[in-house]
Backbone as numpy.savetxt, mean C-alpha at the origin, in Angstrom:
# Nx Ny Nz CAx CAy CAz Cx Cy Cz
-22.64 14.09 -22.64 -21.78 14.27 -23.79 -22.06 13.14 -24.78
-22.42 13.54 -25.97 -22.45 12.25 -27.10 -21.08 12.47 -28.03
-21.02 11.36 -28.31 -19.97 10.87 -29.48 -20.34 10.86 -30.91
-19.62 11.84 -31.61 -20.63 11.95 -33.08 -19.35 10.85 -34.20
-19.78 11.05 -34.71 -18.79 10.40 -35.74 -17.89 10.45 -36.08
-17.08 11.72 -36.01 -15.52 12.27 -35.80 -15.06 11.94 -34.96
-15.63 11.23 -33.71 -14.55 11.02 -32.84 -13.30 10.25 -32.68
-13.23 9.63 -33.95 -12.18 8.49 -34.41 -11.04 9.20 -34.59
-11.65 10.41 -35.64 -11.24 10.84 -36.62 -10.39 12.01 -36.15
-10.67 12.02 -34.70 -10.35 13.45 -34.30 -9.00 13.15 -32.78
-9.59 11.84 -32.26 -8.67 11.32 -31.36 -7.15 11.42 -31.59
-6.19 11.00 -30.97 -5.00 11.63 -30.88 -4.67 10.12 -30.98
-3.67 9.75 -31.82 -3.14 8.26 -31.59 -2.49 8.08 -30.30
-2.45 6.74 -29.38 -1.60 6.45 -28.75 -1.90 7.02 -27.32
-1.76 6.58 -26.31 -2.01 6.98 -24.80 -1.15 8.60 -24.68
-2.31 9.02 -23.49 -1.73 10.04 -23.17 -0.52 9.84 -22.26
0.63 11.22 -22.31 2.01 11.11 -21.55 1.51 10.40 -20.34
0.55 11.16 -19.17 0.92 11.03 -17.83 0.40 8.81 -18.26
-0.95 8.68 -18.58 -0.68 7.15 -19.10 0.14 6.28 -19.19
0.91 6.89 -19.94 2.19 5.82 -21.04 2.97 5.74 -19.73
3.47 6.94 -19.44 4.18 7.00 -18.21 3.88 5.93 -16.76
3.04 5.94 -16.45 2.19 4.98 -15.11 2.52 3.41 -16.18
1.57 3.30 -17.34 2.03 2.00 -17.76 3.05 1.04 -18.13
4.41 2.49 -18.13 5.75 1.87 -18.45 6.56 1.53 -17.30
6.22 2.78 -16.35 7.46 2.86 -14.97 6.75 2.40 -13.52
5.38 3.12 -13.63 5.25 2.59 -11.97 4.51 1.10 -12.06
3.56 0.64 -13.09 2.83 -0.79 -13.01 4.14 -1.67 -12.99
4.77 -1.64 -13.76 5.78 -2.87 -13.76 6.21 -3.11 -12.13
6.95 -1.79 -12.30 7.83 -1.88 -10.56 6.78 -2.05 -9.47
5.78 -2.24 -9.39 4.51 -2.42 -8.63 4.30 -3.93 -8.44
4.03 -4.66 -9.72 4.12 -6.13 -9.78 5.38 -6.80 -9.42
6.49 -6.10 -9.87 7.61 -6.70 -9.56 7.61 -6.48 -7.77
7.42 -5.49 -7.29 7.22 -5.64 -5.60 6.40 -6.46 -4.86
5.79 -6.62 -5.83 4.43 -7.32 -5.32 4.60 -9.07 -5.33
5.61 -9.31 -6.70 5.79 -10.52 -6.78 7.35 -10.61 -6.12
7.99 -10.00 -5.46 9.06 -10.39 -4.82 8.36 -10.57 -3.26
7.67 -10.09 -3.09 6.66 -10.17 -1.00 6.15 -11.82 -1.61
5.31 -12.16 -2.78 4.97 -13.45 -2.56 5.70 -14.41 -2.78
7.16 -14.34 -3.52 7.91 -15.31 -3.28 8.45 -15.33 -1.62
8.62 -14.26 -1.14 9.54 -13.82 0.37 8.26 -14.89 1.06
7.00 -14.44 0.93 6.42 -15.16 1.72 6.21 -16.83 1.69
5.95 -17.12 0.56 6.27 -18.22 0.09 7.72 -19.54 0.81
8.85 -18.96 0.47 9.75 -19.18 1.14 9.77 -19.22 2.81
9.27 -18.16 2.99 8.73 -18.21 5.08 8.54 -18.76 5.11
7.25 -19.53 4.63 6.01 -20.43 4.96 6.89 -21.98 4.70
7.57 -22.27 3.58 8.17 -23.30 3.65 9.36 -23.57 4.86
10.18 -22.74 4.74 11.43 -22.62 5.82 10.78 -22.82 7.13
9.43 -21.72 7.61 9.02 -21.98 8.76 8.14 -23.42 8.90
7.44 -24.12 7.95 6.63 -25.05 7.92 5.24 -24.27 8.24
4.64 -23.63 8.18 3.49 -23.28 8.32 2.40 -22.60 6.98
1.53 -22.79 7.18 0.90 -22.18 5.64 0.99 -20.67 5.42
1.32 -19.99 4.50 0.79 -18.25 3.96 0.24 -17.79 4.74
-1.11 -17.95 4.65 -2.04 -17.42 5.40 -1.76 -17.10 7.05
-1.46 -18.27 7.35 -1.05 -17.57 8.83 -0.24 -16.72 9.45
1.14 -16.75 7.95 1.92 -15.57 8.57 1.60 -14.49 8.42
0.67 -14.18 7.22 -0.08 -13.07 6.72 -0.78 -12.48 7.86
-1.57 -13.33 8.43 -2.32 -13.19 9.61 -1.80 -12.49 10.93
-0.79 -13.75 11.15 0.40 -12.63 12.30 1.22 -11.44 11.94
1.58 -11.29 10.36 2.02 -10.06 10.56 0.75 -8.87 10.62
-0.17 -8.97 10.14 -1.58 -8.44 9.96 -1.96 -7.97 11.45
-1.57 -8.60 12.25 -2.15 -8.67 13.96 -0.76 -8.00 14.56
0.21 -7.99 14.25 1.58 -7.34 14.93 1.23 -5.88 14.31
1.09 -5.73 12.97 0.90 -4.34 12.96 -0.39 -3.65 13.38
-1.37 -4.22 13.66 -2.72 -3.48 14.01 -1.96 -3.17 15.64
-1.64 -4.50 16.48 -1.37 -4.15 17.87 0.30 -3.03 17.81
0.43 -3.02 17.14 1.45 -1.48 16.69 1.15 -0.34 16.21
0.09 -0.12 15.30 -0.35 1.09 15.44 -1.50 1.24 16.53
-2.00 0.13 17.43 -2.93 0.35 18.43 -1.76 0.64 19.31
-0.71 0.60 19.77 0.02 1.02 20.64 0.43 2.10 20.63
0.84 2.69 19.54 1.73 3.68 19.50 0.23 4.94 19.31
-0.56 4.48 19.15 -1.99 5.69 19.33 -2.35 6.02 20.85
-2.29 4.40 21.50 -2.26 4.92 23.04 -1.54 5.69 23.20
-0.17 5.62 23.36 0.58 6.23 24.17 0.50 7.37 23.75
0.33 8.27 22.42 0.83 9.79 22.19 -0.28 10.49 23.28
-1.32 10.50 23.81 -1.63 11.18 24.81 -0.97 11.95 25.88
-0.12 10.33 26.58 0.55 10.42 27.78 1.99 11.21 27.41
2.15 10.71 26.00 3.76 11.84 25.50 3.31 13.29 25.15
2.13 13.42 24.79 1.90 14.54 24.46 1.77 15.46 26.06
0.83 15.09 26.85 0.76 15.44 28.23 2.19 15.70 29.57
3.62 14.55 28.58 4.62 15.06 29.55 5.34 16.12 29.14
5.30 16.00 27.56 6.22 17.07 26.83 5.39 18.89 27.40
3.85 18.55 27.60 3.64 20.31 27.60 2.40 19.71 28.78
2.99 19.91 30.29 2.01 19.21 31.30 1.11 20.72 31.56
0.17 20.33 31.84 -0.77 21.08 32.34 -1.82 21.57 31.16
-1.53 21.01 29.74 -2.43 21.91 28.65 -3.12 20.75 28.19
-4.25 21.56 27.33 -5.13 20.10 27.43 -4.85 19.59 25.90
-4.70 18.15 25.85 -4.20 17.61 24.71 -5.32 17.00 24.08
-6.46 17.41 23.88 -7.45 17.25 22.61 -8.76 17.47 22.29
């Protein structure tokens, strides 16, 4: 596709709806979530005495060994709820 010389001329002022929309309502409330976890963490790290990073780390490692757990087990739940059928 080339761009001829009208294309200035022909553009629509101003962002499109679904755009304007994402740039007004969900980016803000995004940063604002984002910057309330790094003060929360921030605060941990002081209260607990330990640096960011490490709690980042342990929560990082609590949830991997939580969804590694809860993947084991659906086998054995799947196998008591309907015994005898083969689950995969």
């Amino acid at each position: 596709m080339t761009v001829g010389r009208d294309y200035m001329l022909k553009k629509t002022t101003g962002p499109s709806a679904p755009k304007f929309f994402i740039d007004t309502q969900i980016v803000p409330r995004l940063v604002n979530a984002v910057g309330r976890g790094e003060v929360l963490l921030d605060r941990s790290a002081v209260r607990l005495g330990v640096r960011p990073s490490i709690l980042v780390a342990g929560a990082a490692g609590a949830l991997a060994l939580l969804i590694l757990g809860t993947r084991r087990g659906r086998p054995a739940a799947i196998e008591q709820a309907q015994p005898g059928q083969a689950t995969g």
